[in-house]
C-alpha positions as a Markdown table, in Angstrom:
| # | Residue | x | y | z |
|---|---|---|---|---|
| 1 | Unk | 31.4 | -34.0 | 11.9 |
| 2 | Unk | 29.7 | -31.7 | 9.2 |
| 3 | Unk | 27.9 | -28.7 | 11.7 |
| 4 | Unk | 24.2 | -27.9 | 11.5 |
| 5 | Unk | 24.6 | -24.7 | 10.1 |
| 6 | Unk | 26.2 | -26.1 | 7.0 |
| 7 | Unk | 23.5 | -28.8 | 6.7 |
| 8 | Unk | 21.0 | -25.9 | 6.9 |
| 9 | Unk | 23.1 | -23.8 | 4.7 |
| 10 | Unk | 23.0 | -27.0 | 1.8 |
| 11 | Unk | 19.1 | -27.6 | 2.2 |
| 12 | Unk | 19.0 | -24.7 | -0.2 |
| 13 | Unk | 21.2 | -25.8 | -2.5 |
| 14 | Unk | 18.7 | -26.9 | -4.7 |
| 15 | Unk | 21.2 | -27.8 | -7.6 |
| 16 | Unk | 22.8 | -30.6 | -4.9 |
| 17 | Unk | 20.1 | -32.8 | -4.9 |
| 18 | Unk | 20.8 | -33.5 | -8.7 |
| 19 | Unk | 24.4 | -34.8 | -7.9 |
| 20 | Unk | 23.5 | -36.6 | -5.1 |
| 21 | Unk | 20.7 | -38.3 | -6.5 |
| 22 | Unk | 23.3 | -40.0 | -9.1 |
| 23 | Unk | 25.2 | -41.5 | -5.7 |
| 24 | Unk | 24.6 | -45.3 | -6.2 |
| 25 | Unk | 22.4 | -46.3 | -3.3 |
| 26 | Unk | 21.9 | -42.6 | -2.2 |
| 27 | Unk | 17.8 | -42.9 | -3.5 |
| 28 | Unk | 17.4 | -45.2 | -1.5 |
| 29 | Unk | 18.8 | -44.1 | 1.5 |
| 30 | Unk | 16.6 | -41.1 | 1.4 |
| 31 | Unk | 13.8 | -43.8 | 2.1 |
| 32 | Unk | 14.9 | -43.9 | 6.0 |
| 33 | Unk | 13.5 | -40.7 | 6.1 |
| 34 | Unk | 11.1 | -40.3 | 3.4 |
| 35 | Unk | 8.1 | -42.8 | 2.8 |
| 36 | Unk | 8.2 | -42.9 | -1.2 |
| 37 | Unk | 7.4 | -40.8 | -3.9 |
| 38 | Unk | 3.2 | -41.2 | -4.0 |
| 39 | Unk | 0.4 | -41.6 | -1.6 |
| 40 | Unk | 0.1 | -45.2 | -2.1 |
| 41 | Unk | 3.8 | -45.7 | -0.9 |
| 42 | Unk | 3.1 | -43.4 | 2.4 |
| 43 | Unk | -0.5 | -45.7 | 3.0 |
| 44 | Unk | 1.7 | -49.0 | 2.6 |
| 45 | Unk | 3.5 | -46.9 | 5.5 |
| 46 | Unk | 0.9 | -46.2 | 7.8 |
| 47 | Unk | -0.8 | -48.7 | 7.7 |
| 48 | Unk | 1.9 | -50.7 | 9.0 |
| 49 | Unk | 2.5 | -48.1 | 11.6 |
| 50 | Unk | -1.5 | -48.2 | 12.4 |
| 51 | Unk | -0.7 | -51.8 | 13.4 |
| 52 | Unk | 1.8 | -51.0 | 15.9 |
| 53 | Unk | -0.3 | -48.5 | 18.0 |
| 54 | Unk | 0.7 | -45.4 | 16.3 |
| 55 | Unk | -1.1 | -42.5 | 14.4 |
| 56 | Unk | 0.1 | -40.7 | 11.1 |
| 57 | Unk | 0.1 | -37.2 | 9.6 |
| 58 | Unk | 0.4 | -36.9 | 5.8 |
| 59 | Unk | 3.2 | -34.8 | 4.4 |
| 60 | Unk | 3.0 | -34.3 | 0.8 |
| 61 | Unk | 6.7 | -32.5 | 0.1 |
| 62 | Unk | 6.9 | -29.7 | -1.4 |
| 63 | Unk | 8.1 | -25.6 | -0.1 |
| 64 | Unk | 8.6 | -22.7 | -1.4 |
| 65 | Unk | 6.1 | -22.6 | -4.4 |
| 66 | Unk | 6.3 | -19.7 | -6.6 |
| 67 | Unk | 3.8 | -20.9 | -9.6 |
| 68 | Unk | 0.3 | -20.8 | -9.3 |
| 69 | Unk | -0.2 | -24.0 | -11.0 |
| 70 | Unk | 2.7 | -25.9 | -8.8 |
| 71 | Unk | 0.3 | -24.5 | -5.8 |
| 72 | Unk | -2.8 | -25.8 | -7.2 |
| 73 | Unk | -1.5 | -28.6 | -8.1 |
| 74 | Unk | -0.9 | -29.4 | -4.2 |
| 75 | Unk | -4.3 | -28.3 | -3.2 |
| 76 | Unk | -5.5 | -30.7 | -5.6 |
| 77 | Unk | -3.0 | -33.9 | -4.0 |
| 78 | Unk | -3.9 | -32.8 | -0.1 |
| 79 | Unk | -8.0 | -33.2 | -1.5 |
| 80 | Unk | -7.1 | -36.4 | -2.9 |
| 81 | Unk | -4.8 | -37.4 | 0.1 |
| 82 | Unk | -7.9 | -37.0 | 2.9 |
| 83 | Unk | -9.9 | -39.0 | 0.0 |
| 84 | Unk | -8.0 | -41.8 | 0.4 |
| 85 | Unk | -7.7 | -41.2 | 4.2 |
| 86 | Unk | -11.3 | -42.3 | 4.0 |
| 87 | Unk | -11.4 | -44.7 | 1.5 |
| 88 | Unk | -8.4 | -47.0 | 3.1 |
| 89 | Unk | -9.1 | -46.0 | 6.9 |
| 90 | Unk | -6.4 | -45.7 | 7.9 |
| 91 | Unk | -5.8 | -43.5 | 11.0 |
| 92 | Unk | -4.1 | -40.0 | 9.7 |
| 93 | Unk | -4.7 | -36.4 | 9.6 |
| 94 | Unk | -2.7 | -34.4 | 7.4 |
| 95 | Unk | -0.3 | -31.0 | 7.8 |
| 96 | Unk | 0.2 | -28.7 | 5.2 |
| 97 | Unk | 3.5 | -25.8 | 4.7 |
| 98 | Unk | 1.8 | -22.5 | 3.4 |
| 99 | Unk | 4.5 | -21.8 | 1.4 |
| 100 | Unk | 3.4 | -24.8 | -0.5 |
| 101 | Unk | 0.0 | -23.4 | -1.0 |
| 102 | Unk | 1.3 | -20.5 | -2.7 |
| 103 | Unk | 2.0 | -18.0 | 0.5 |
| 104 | Unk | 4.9 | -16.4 | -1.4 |
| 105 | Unk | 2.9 | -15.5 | -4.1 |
| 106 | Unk | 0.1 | -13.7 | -2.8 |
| 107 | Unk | -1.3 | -14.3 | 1.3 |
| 108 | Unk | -4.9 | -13.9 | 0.4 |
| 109 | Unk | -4.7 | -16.6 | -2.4 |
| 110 | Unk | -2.6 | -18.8 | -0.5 |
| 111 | Unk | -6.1 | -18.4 | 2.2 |
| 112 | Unk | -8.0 | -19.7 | -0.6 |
| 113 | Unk | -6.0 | -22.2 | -1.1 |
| 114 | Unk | -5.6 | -23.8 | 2.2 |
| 115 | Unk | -9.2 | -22.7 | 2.2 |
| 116 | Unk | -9.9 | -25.8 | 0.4 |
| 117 | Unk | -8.0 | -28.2 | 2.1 |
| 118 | Unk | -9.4 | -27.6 | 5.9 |
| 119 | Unk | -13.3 | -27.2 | 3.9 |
| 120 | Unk | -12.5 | -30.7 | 2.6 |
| 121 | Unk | -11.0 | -32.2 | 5.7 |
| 122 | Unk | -14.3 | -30.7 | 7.7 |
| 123 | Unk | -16.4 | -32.3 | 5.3 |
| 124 | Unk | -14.9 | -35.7 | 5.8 |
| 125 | Unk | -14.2 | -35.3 | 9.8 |
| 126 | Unk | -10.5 | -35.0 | 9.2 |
| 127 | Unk | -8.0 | -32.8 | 11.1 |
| 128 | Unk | -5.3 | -30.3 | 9.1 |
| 129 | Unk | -2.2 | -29.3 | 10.8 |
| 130 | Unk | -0.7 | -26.1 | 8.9 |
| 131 | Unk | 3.4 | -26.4 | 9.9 |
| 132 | Unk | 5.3 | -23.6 | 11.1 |
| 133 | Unk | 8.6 | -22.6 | 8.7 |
| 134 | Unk | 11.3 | -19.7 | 9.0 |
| 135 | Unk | 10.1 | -16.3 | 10.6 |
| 136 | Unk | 9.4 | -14.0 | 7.6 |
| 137 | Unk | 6.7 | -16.2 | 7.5 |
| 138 | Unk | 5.5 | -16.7 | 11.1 |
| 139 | Unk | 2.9 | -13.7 | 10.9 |
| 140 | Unk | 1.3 | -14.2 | 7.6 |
| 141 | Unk | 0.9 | -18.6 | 8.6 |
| 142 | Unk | -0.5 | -16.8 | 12.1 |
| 143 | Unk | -3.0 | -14.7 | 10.7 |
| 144 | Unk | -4.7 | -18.1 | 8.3 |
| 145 | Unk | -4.3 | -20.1 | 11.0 |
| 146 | Unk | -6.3 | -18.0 | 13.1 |
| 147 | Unk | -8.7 | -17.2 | 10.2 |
| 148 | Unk | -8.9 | -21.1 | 9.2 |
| 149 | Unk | -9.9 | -21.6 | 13.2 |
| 150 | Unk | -12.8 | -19.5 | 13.6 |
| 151 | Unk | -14.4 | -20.5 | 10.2 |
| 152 | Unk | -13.9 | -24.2 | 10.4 |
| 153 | Unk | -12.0 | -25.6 | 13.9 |
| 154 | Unk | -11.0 | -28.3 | 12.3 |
| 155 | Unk | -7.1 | -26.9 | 11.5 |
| 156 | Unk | -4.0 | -26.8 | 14.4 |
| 157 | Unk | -0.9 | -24.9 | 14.1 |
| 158 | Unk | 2.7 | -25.7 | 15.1 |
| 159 | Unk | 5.1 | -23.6 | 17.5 |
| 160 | Unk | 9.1 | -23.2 | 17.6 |
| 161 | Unk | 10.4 | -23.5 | 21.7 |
| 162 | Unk | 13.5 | -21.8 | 19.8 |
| 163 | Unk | 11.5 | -18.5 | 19.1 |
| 164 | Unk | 11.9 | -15.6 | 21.7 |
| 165 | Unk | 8.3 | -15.1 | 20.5 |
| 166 | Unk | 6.4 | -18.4 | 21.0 |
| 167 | Unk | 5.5 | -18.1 | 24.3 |
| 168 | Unk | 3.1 | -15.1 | 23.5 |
| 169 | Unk | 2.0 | -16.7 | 20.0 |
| 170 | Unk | 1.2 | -19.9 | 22.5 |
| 171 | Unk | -1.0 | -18.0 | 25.1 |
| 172 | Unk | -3.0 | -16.1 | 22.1 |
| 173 | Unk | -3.5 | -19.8 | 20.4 |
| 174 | Unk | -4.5 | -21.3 | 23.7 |
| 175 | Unk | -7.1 | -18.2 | 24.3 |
| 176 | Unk | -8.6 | -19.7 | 21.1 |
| 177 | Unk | -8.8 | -23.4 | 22.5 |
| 178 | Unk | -6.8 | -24.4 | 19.6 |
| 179 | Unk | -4.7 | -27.3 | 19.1 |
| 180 | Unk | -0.9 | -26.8 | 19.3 |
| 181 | Unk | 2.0 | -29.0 | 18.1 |
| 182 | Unk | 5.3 | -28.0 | 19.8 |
| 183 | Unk | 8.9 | -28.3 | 18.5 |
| 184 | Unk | 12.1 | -27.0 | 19.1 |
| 185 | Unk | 12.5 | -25.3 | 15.4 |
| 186 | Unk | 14.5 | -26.6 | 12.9 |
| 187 | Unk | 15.4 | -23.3 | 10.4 |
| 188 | Unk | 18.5 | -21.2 | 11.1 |
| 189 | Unk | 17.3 | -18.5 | 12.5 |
| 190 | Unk | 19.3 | -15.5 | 13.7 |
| 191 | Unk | 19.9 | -14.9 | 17.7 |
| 192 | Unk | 18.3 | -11.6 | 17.1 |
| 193 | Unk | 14.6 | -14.2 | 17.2 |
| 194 | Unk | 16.3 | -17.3 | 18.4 |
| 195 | Unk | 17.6 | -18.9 | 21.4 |
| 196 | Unk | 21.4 | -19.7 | 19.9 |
| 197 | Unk | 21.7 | -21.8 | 22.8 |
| 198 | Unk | 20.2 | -25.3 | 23.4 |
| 199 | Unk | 20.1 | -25.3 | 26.6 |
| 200 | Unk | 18.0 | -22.6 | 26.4 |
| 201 | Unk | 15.8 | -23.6 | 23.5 |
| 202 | Unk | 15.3 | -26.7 | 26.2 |
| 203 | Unk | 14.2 | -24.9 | 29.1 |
| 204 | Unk | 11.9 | -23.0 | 26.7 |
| 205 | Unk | 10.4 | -26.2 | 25.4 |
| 206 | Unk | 9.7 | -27.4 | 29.0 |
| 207 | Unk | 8.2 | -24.3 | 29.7 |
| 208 | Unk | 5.9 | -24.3 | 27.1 |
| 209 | Unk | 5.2 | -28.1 | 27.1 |
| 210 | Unk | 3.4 | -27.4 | 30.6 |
| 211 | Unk | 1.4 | -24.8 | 29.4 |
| 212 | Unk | -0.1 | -27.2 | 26.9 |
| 213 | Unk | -0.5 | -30.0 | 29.3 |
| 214 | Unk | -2.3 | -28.1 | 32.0 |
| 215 | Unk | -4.8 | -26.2 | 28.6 |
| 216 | Unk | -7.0 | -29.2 | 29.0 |
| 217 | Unk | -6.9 | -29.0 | 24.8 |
| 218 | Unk | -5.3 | -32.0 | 23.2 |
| 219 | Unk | -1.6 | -31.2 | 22.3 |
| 220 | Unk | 1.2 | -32.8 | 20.5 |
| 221 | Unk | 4.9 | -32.8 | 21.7 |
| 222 | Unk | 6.9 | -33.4 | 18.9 |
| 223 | Unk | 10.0 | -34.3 | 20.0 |
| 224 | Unk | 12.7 | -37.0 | 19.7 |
| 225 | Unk | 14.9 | -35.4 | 22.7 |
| 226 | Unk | 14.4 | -38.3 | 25.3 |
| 227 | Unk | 15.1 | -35.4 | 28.4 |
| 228 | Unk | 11.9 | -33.9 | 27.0 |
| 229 | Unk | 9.5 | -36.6 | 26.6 |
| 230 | Unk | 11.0 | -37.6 | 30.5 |
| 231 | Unk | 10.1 | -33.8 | 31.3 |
| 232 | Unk | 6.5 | -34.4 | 29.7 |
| 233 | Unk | 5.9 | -38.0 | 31.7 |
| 234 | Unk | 7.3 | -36.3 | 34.5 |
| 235 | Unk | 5.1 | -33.2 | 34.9 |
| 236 | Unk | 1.5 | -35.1 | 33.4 |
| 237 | Unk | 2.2 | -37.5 | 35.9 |
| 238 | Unk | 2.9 | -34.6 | 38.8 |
| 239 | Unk | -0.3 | -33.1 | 37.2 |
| 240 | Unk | -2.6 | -36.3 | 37.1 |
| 241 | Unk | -3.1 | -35.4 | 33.1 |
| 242 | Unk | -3.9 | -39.0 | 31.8 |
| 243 | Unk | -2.1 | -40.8 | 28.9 |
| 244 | Unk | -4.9 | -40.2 | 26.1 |
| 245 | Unk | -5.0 | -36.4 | 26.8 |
| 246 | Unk | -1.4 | -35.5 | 24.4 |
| 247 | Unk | 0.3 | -37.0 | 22.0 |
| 248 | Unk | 4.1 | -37.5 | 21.5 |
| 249 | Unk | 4.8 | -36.7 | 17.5 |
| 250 | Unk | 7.4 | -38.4 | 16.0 |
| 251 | Unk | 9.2 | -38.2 | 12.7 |
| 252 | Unk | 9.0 | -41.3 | 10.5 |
| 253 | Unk | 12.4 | -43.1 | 10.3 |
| 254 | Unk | 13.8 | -41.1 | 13.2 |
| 255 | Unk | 13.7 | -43.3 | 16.7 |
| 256 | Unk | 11.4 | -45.9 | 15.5 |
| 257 | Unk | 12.7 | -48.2 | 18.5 |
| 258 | Unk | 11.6 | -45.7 | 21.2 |
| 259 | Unk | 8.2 | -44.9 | 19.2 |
| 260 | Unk | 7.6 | -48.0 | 19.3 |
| 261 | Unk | 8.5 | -48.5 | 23.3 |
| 262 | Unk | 5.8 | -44.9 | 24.1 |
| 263 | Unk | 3.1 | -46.7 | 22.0 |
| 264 | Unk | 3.3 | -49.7 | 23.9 |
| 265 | Unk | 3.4 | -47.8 | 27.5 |
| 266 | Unk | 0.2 | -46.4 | 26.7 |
| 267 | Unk | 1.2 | -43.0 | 25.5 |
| 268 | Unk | -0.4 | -41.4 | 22.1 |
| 269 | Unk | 1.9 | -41.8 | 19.5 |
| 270 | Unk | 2.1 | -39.6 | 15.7 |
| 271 | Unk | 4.5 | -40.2 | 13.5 |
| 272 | Unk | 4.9 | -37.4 | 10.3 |
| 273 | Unk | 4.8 | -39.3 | 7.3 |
| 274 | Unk | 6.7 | -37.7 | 4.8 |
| 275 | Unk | 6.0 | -38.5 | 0.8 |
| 276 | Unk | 6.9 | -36.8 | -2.9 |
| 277 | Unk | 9.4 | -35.9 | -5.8 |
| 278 | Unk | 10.2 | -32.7 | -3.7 |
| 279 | Unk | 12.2 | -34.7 | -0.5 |
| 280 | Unk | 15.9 | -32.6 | -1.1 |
| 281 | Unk | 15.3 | -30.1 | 1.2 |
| 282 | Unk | 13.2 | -32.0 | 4.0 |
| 283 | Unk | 16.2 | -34.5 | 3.8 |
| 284 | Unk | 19.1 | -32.4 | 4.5 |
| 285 | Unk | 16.7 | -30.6 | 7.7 |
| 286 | Unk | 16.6 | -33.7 | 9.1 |
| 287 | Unk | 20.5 | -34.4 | 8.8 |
| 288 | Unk | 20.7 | -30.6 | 10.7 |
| 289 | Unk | 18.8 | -32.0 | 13.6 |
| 290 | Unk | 20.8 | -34.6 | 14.2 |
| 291 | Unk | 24.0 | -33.9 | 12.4 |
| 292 | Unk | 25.1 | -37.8 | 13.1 |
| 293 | Unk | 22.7 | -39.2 | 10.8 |
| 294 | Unk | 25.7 | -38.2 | 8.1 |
| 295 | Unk | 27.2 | -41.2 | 9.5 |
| 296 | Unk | 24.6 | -43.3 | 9.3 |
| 297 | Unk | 23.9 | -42.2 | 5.0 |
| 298 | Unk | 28.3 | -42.2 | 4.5 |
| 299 | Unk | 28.1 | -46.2 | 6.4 |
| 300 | Unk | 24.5 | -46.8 | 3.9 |
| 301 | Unk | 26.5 | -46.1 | 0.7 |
| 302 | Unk | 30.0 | -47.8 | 1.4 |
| 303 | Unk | 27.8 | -50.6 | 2.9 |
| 304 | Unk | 25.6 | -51.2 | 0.3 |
């Protein structure tokens, strides 16, 4: 089985996703994971999901922005997206990568730029999540998170469990009464910063997860690692924290069936709605977390 490094490794090999996408079938293989190429294919998406008891974030793709116009250009889609939001009703915030919004080209105008978004999502009672990506950029998506907070409220941040760090980033963000959405981490990050070891990474998740729970803010616990949604029923239940006060986050096309099963116990359920041109490297991140889904796209294409 190809190893998670190497999937890592081939997420930025741009130039791959133009042989690939002349596989027959591969295109549409991608759509397990990724929910079309425009907004109107990812509302087709949640609103089907809406029906089923579950909640959406919008994900226009797109990293790693190093033109100005690209990063505008973005600003410009996430204003449209929480238009539509409104217009349709259905039941969605959206999250945003800061790299997208032009943090490689300049921090300050990449603040102006998400700037816009959480101003807009304010205006029309909407929520922005700002996502979490490789360390040489956990400071600079700190400090505009933090600024973004204080001037509006309306924005949340997401945390690594595989970061030595995150427990510290957590409390400060917690001091704030901010809203937190926890994963394990899914960049290759060096042992000097990471836990190399999963069960590590685990015990740090768990740790973390009941810090949230017992914050009295509204949290989500993005996970598909069924030991750590048990350790999350197990301790809210310990802790008398009721169903509506978290939120498992899911992402779309991964473990629909037991998405499906939380929603219908009760349980707050998210699923990250992924759309765009820019899917490559998103794609081959997912195939890292769970390295088996390679089976799954090799069986798709002989099968199809």
């Amino acid at each position: 089985m190809i190893s998670r490094n190497v999937l890592l490794y081939l997420s930025q090999q741009h130039r791959l996703k133009n042989v690939l996408v002349n596989v027959p079938g591969f295109k549409q293989v991608t759509r397990r994971f990724i929910a079309g190429e425009n907004i109107e294919n990812a509302i087709v998406e949640i609103k089907a999901l809406n029906k089923l008891g579950v909640t959406a974030t919008f994900d226009h793709l797109g990293e790693s922005t190093t033109s100005r116009a690209e990063a505008e250009a973005d600003v410009t889609e996430y204003v449209h997206v929480l238009g539509r939001i409104q217009e349709t009703g259905v039941d969605s915030n959206v999250s945003v990568k800061l790299t997208q919004l032009g943090l490689d080209i300049d921090e300050a105008y990449c603040l102006e730029n998400t700037r816009r978004i959480v101003a807009e999502a304010h205006q029309r009672g909407n929520f922005v999540r700002i996502d979490m990506e490789d360390t040489p950029k956990t400071d600079a998506t700190l400090r505009i998170f933090k600024q973004l907070f204080h001037e509006f409220g309306n924005v949340g941040i997401v945390l690594q469990a595989y970061l030595y760090r995150t427990e510290k980033d957590l409390d400060e963000v917690l001091a704030m009464g901010a809203r937190v959405r926890l994963c394990k981490g899914a960049y290759n990050e060096p042992a000097e910063v990471a836990f190399p070891e999963k069960a590590d990474v685990d015990a740090n998740y768990i740790k973390l997860m009941q810090k949230l729970l017992k914050s009295g803010v509204y949290h989500g616990m993005a996970t598909h690692d069924m030991r750590m949604i048990r350790a999350t029923q197990e301790f809210a239940a310990r802790e008398n924290i009721g169903k509506d006060k978290f939120e498992f986050q899911m992402l779309y096309g991964v473990s629909r069936e037991l998405m499906l099963q939380l929603a219908q116990e009760g349980f707050r359920v998210r699923t990250y709605v992924p759309y765009g041109e820019f899917w490559y490297p998103y794609f081959m991140r997912r195939l890292a977390e769970r390295p088996a889904n390679v089976w799954f796209i090799v069986k798709s294409l002989f099968n199809g």
